[in-house]
C-alpha positions, -999 to +999 in steps of 0.1 A: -120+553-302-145+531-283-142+538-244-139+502-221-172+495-215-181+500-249-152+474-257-165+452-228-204+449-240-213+438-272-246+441-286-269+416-297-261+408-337-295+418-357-278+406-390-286+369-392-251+364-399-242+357-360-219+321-360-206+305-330-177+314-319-146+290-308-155+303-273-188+284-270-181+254-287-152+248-257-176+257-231-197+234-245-174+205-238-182+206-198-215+197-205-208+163-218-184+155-183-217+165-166-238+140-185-209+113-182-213+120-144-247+113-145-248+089-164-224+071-139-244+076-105-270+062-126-248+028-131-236+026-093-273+028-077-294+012-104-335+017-096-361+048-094-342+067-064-309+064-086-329+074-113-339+107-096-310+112-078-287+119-114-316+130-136-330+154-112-294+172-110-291+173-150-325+189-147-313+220-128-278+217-147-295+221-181-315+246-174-279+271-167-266+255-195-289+266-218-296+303-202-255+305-214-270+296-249-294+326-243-267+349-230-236+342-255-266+352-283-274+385-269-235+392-259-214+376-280-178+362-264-153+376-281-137+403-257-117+397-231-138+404-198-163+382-208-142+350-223-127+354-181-158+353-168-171+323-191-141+303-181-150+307-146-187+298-154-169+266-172-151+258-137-179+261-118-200+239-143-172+214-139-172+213-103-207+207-101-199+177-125-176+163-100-204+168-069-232+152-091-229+118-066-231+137-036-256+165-047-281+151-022-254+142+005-248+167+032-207+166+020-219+178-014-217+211-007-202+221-033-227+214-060-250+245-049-223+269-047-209+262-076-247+264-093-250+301-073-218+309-085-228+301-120-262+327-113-242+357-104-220+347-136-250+347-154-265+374-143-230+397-142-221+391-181-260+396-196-261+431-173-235+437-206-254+433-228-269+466-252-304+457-255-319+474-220-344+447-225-322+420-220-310+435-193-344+440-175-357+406-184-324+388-167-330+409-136-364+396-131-350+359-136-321+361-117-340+355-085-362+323-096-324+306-103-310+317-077-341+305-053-336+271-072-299+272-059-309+279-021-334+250-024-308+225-035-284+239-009-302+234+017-321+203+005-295+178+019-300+192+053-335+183+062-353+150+064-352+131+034-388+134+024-384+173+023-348+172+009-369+154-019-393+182-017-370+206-022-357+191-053-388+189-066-398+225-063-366+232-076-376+218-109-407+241-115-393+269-099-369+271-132-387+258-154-420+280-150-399+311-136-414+326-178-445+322-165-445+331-128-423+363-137-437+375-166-405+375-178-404+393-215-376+410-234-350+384-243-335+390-282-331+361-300-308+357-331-326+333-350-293+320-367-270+318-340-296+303-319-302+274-340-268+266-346-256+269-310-281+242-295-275+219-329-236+222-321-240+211-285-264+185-296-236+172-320-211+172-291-238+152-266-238+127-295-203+120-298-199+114-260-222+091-266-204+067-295-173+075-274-195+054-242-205+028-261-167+015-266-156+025-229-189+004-219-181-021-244-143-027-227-143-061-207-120-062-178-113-100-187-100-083-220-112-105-244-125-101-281-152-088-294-182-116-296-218-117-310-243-106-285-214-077-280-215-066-316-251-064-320-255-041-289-227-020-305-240-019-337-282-011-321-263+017-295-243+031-330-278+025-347-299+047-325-273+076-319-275+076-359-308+080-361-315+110-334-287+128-355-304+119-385-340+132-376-321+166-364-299+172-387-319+165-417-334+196-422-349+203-394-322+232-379-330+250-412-367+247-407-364+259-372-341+286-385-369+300-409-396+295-383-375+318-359-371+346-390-409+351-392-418+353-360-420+381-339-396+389-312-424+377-284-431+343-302-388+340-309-387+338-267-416+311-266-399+289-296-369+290-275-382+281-245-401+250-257-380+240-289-346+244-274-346+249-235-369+222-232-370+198-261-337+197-259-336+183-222-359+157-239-338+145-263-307+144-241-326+124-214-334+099-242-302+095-248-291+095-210-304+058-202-291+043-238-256+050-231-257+037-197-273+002-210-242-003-235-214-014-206-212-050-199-227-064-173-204-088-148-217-104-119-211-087-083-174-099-070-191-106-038-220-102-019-228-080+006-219-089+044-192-114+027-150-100+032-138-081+008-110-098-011-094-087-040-089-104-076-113-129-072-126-142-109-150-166-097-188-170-104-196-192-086-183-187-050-214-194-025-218-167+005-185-178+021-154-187+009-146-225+005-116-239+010-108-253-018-092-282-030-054-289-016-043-293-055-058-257-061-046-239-029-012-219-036+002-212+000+025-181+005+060-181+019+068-168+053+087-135+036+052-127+018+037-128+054+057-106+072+057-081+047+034-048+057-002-050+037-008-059+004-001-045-034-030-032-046-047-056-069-042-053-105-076-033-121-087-022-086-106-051-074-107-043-038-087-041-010-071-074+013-071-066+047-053-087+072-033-105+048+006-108+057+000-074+079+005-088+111+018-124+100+044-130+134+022-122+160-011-139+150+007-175+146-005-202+129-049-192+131-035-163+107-016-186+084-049-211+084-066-182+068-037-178+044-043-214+035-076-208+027-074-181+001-084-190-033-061-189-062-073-157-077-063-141-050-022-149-055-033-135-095-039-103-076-008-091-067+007-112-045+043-126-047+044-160-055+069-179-033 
């Protein structure tokens, strides 16, 4: 009978036969909330900073991500200890997918330590593993990842030009820790390997048909027109053709490269065809997805008040009263009524509306009388 630590570490498959497991594909999932977060705090601050501020998170993400690729092929995930502890990995990468907007914000706090927490995760379940070289090479990585995590942590409290700094060094500090560490000894199973990063790959893919309808929803809600449909069809277009290119033989090719190499050049074809080609490809496909959701002009502009439901384009950069015939005036029981409903799809907030209606008299009912009809479409009882 095996003893518990025998039960608890499993050794690296040398069979070829290795398959991913049920395990990995689910952990895989969290992934694609991280991208989806990225690829929003892309959309709400649009330029170069933007730019950096999601990819530059994704960067150090990936990186994890991938070393989990590395780990669940030298231990594999099936018992129960290390399923726990990849669950808990799977939290913390979730978290972190949740902070990705405030990563470089001093409230983001929570991005760093759930990125250390994923290191000594890391770290704890490839200790497991039966090849003693595995086990050295991860001790002599461990402390480039987790120098990456104290760099982001502390990043947001400093000056911005060296919170940027720090960022940036966090970048190289991964992604050359190989080289700066000498870092040797990782066992690569060609088959399971290949089919791992292809799987996730897959999944990335399918998040990214499944943006192009959410980004192809219009909150006026109406149907589907031309200059729509050909952006659908290009964004359907292009995720078909990065699956095409990789799944057309080319997992198989990398498969049989991996077979005849030796177990030095197996760590350097996974480090530049997987760890980092891969970061490529999903980078490529980072922008595209973004570009597919409909563009609306801005319901106001800034320094104007905030007023919910409005529809119209052409407002100048105050509100105009408009015509008597167009004005819809509310009743007094509207106005003495505490706040406002929120407006139907979130459109803002109306302050100052019916909130204090008796005691500011008839400057407060003026304003009322001003209101454009949208507004009354927002939520407001009609008299």
């Amino acid at each position: 009978m095996s003893s518990p630590a025998a039960r608890f570490r499993l050794g690296t498959s040398t069979s070829g036969g290795g398959r991913v497991t049920p395990t990995e594909l689910f952990f895989d999932l969290v992934f694609v909330f991280v991208v989806t977060q990225v690829t929003h705090a892309v959309e709400r601050h649009p330029g170069w900073e933007g730019l950096f501020k999601g990819l530059l998170p994704m960067v150090v993400v990936w990186w994890m991500f991938s070393a989990f690729g590395w780990l669940t092929n030298a231990v594999r995930p099936d018992a129960v200890g290390v399923r726990i502890l990849l669950i808990l990995a799977m939290m913390a990468f979730f978290v972190m997918g949740l902070d990705v907007p405030y990563a470089f914000e001093p409230e983001g706090w929570a991005f760093p330590v759930a990125y250390l927490a994923v290191v000594a995760i890391h770290c704890g379940v490839y200790l497991t593993a039966s090849a003693p070289t595995a086990r050295r090479a991860i001790l002599r990585n461990m402390p480039f990842n987790a120098a990456a995590g104290v760099l982001v942590l502390v990043a947001p409290h400093l000056p911005e030009v060296w919170g940027w700094v720090c960022w940036a060094a966090a970048v190289p500090v991964l992604y050359l820790s190989p080289f700066l560490g000498r870092i040797r000894g990782f066992v690569i199973e060609p088959h399971h390997f290949v089919e791992r990063h292809a799987l996730l790959l897959l999944v990335v893919l399918g998040e990214s048909v499944v943006a192009i309808g959410i980004g192809a929803e219009s909150p006026q809600g109406h149907a589907v027109d031309w200059p729509l449909a050909l952006g659908v069809i290009l964004g359907i277009a292009a995720a078909a053709g990065l699956w095409w290119v990789y799944f057309d033989g080319d997992e198989v090719r990398a498969e049989a490269a991996f077979e005849k190499a030796t177990e030095h050049r197996r760590q350097t074809l996974a480090y530049y065809a997987f760890t980092g080609a891969h970061l490529v490809m999903i980078i490529g496909g980072h922008p595209r997805r973004g570009g597919h959701h409909r563009r609306h002009p801005p319901l106001r502009r800034p320094g104007e008040p905030v007023v919910a439901g409005l529809g119209h384009r052409d407002l100048p950069g105050r509100t105009r009263r408009l015509p008597r015939h167009a004005e819809e005036r509310p009743d007094r029981r509207s106005r003495r009524r505490s706040g406002v409903r929120g407006a139907a799809g979130g459109g803002g907030v109306v302050r100052g509306l019916g909130r204090h209606g008796r005691r500011r008299g008839r400057a407060d009912r003026d304003r009322h009388d001003r209101s454009p009809p949208g507004l009354m479409r927002s939520g407001l009882p009609r008299p």
